[in-house]
C-alpha positions in Angstrom: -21.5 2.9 -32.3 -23.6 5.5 -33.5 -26.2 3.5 -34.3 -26.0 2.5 -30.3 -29.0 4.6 -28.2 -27.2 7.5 -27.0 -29.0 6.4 -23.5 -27.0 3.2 -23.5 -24.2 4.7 -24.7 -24.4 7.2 -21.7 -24.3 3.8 -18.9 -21.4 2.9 -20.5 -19.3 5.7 -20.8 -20.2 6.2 -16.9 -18.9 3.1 -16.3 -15.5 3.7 -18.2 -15.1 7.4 -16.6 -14.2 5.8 -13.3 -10.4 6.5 -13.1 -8.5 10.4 -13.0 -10.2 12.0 -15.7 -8.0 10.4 -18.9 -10.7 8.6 -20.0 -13.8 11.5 -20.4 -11.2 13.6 -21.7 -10.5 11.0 -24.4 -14.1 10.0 -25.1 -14.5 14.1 -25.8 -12.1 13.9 -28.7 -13.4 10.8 -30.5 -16.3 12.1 -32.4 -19.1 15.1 -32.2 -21.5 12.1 -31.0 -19.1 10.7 -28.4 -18.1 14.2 -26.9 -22.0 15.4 -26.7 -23.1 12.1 -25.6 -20.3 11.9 -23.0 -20.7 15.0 -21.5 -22.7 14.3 -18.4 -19.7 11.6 -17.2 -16.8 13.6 -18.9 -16.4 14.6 -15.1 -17.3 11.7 -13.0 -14.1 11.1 -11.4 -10.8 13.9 -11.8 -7.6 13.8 -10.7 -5.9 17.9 -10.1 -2.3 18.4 -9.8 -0.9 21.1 -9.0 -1.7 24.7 -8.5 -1.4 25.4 -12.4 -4.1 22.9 -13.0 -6.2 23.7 -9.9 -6.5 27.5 -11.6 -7.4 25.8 -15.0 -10.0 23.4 -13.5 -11.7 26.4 -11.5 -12.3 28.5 -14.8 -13.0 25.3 -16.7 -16.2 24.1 -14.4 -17.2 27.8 -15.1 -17.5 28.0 -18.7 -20.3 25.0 -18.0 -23.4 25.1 -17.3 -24.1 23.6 -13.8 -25.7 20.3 -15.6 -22.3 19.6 -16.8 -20.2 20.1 -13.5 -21.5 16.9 -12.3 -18.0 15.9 -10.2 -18.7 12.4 -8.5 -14.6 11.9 -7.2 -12.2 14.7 -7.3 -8.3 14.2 -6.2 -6.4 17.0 -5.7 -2.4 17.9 -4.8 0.4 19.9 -5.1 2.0 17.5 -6.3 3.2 19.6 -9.0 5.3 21.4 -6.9 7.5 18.0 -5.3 7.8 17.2 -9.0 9.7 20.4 -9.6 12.0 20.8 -6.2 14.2 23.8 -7.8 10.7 26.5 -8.3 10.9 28.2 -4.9 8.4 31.1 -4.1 9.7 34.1 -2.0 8.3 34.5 1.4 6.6 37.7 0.3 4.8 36.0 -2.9 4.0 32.8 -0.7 0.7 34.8 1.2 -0.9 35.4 -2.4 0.1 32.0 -3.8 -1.5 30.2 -1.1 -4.5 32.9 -1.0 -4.8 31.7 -4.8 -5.0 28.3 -4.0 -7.6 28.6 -1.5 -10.1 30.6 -3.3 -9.5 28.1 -6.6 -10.2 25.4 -4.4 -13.3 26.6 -2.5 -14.3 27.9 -5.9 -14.1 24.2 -7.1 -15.8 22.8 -4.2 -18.7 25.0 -4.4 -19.5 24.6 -7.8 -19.6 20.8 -7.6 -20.9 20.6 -4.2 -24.4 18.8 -5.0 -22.7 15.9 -6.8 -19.0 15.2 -4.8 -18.9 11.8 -3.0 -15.4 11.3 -2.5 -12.7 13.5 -2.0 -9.1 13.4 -1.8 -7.0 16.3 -0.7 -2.9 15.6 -0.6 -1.1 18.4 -0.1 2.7 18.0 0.9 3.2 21.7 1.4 1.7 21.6 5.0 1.3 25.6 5.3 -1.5 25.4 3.0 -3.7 23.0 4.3 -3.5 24.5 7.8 -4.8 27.5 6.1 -8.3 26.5 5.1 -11.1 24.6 7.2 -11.6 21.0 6.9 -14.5 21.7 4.5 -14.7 25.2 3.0 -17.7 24.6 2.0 -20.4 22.7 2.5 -20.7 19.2 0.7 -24.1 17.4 1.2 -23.4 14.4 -1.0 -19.6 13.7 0.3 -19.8 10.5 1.7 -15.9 10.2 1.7 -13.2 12.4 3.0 -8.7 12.0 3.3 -7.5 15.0 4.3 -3.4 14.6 4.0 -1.7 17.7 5.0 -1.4 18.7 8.6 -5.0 20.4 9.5 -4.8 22.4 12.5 -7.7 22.9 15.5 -8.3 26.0 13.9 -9.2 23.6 10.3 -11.8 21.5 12.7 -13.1 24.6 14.0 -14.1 26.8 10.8 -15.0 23.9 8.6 -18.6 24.0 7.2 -20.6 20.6 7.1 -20.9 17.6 5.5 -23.8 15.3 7.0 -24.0 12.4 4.5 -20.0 11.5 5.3 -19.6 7.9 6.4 -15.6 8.1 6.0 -12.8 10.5 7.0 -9.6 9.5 7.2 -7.0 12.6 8.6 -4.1 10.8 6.7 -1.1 12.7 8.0 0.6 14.6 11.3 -1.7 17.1 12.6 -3.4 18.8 15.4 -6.9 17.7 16.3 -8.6 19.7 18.2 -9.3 19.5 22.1 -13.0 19.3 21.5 -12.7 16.6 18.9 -16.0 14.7 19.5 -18.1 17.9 19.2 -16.2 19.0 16.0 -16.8 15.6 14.3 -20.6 15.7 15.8 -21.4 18.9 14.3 -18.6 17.7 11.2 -19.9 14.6 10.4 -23.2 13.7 12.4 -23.2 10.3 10.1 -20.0 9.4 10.5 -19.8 5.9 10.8 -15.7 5.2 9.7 -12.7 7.2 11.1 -9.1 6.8 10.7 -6.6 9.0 11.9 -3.1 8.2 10.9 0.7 9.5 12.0 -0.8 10.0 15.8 2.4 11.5 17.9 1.4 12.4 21.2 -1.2 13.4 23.0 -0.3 17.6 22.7 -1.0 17.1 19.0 -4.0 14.5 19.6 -6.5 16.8 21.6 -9.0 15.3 23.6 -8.6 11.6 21.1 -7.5 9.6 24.0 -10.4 10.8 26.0 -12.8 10.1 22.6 -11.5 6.3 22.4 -12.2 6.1 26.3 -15.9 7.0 25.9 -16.3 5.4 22.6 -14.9 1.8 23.9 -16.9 2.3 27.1 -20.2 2.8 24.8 -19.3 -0.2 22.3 -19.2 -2.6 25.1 -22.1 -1.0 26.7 -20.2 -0.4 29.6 -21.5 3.5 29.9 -24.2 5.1 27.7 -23.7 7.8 25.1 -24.3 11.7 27.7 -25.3 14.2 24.7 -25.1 14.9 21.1 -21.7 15.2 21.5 -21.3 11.2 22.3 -24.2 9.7 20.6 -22.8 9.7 17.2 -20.0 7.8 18.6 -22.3 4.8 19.3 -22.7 4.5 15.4 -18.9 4.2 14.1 -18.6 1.0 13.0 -14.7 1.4 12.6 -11.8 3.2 14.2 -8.4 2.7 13.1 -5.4 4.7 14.5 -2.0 4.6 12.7 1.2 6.3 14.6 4.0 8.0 13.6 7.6 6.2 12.8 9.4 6.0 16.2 10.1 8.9 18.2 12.0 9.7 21.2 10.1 11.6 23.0 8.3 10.9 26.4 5.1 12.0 25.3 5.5 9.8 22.4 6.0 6.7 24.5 2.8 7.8 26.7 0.9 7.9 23.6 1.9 4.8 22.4 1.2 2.9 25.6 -2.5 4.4 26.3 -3.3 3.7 23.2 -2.4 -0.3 23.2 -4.3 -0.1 26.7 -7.6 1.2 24.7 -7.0 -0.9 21.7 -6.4 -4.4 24.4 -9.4 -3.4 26.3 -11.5 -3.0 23.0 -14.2 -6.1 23.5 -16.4 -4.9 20.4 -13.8 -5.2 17.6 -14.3 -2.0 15.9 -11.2 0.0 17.5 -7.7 -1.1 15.7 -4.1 0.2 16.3 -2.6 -0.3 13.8 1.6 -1.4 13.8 4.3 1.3 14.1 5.7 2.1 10.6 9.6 1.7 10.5 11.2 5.1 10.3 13.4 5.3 6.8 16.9 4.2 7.0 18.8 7.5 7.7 15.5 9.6 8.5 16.3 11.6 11.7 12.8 11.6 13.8 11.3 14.6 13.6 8.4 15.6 15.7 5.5 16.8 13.3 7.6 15.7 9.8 6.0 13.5 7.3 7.8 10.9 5.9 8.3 9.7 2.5 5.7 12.6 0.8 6.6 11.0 -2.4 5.6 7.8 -1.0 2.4 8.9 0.6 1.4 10.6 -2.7 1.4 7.4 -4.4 -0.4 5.6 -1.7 -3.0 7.9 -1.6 -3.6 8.1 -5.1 -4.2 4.5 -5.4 -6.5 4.6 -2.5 -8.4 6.8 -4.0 -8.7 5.2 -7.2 -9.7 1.9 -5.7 -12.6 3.4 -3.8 -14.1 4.6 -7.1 -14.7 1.4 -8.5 -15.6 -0.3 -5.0 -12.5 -1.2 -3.7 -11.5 -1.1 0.4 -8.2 1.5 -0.4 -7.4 3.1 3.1 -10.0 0.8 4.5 -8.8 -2.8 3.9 -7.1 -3.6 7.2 -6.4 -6.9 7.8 -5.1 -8.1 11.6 -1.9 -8.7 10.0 -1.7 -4.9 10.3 -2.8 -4.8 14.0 -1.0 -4.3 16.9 -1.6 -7.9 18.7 -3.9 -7.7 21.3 -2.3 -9.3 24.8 -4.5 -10.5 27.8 -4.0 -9.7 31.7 -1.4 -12.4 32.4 0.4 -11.3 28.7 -1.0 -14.2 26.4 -1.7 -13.3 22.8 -5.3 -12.6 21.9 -6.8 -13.7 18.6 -8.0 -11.1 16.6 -11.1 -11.1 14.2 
């Protein structure tokens, strides 16, 4: 191999570093001529768990010189913390751990900004995430964002820019904001895929109902886009909503039903309601509770990974997943 051009060496190793970081941290302890030859790609895609590692990876991209922090997919979680139930923090350290954990991860962000396509945030500790904007700092190569862990309107409303994302996917319960078209406007002006998943009811889903209304109205060129606030709509090629496992409540029920109106009244094809999830067996419904964070950890994960290499991940939805679409006199509609 070292007789290989380091050049073709270099495509090939970039090729290989596509999966949570295991692989450029094992070309760097093969040889002096893999590790310096490697180093460019050593950080193409990484996967950070935990808090512990989240510090690490902060000081880490540091020590490099910005040439080397070239970060093209980052995942990152708490997960450390579901794997180890018993570590509790006291209320009054909780302020300064979570403080910690959003300056290491703007800290990340920022240094890796130029280069980040796609990211992956998964945080099952919910009090975090509502702490920090959507995007603490600005990202002008992201072209993908999931964002699992309850953002508030507050999140939508501090969050700095990205204007090259084409996909963001709000992955778990949270509150979107009442002026949600002009936050993903001023978000996301490029925007051209949106999923929001574990939808509840309309006092947690802003002004989303009123979003799909305008955005089916300008798909079927029934109305025409009145602003900046509406003319990015006309570009989304894809909307998917996914709900929350059954819940009880009135508002819930409302939800539900407006949205199967929108989605049955959809003549484009790009809006798709997705099925209602089951609710575990012996999971009381909660309002505002995710379910099955181990679950969603994994899912997301592998999502994540298969976007890397080209793969649909949170994406692939085939009408099998679809709500079935009924006519005026109740007859089942064929969905493409």
């Amino acid at each position: 191999m070292d007789r290989c051009p380091p050049e073709i060496c270099l495509e090939i190793f970039g090729f290989a570093c596509t999966d949570d970081g295991y692989t450029g941290r094992s070309l760097s302890l093969v040889s002096t001529f893999f590790h310096d030859t490697s180093q460019p790609v050593q950080l193409q895609s990484v996967a950070v768990y935990g808090a512990n590692q989240m510090h690490a990876f902060a000081f880490f991209l540091r020590s490099r010189p910005p040439h080397l922090r070239k970060v093209r997919h980052l995942f990152i979680t708490d997960r450390e913390r579901v794997e180890h139930p018993q570590e509790h923090i006291d209320e009054e350290d909780a302020d300064e751990f979570f403080d910690n954990m959003h300056f290491f991860l703007t800290s990340i962000l920022a240094d890796i900004s130029p280069t980040l396509q796609t990211l992956m945030l998964n945080f099952c500790v919910n009090y975090f995430i509502t702490e920090v904007p959507l995007l603490p700092v600005e990202l002008p190569a992201l072209t993908e964002l999931t964002v699992h862990g309850g953002p508030i309107e507050e999140s939508f409303l501090r969050s700095s820019q990205a204007k090259s994302l084409k996909r963001l996917h709000i992955a778990s319960h949270c509150q979107l904001p009442s002026n949600l078209s002009s936050c993903l406007s001023y978000i996301a002006p490029s925007l051209t895929h949106l999923r929001i998943s574990g939808v509840y009811g309309s006092g947690d889903c802003g002004d989303l109902q009123e979003m799909l209304h305008t955005a089916t109205s300008i798909w079927s060129k029934r109305a025409h886009p009145d602003g900046e606030d509406q003319s990015w709509i006309a570009g989304l090629c894809k909307v998917i909503i996914g709900r929350s496992p059954p819940w009880s409540g009135a508002d819930y029920k409302e939800t539900t039903r407006v949205l199967t109106r929108l989605y049955e009244n959809d003549t484009s094809g790009r809006l798709a309601v997705l099925k209602i999830p089951p609710r575990p067996f012996g999971q009381r419904a909660q309002r505002g509770i995710d379910f099955d964070s181990d679950g969603m950890f994994f899912i997301a994960r592998r999502h994540w990974l298969q976007r890397i290499i080209g793969g649909e991940g949170c994406w692939g939805i085939g009408k099998e997943h679809c709500e079935q679409k009924r006519d005026r006199w109740g007859g089942i509609v064929d969905v493409q």
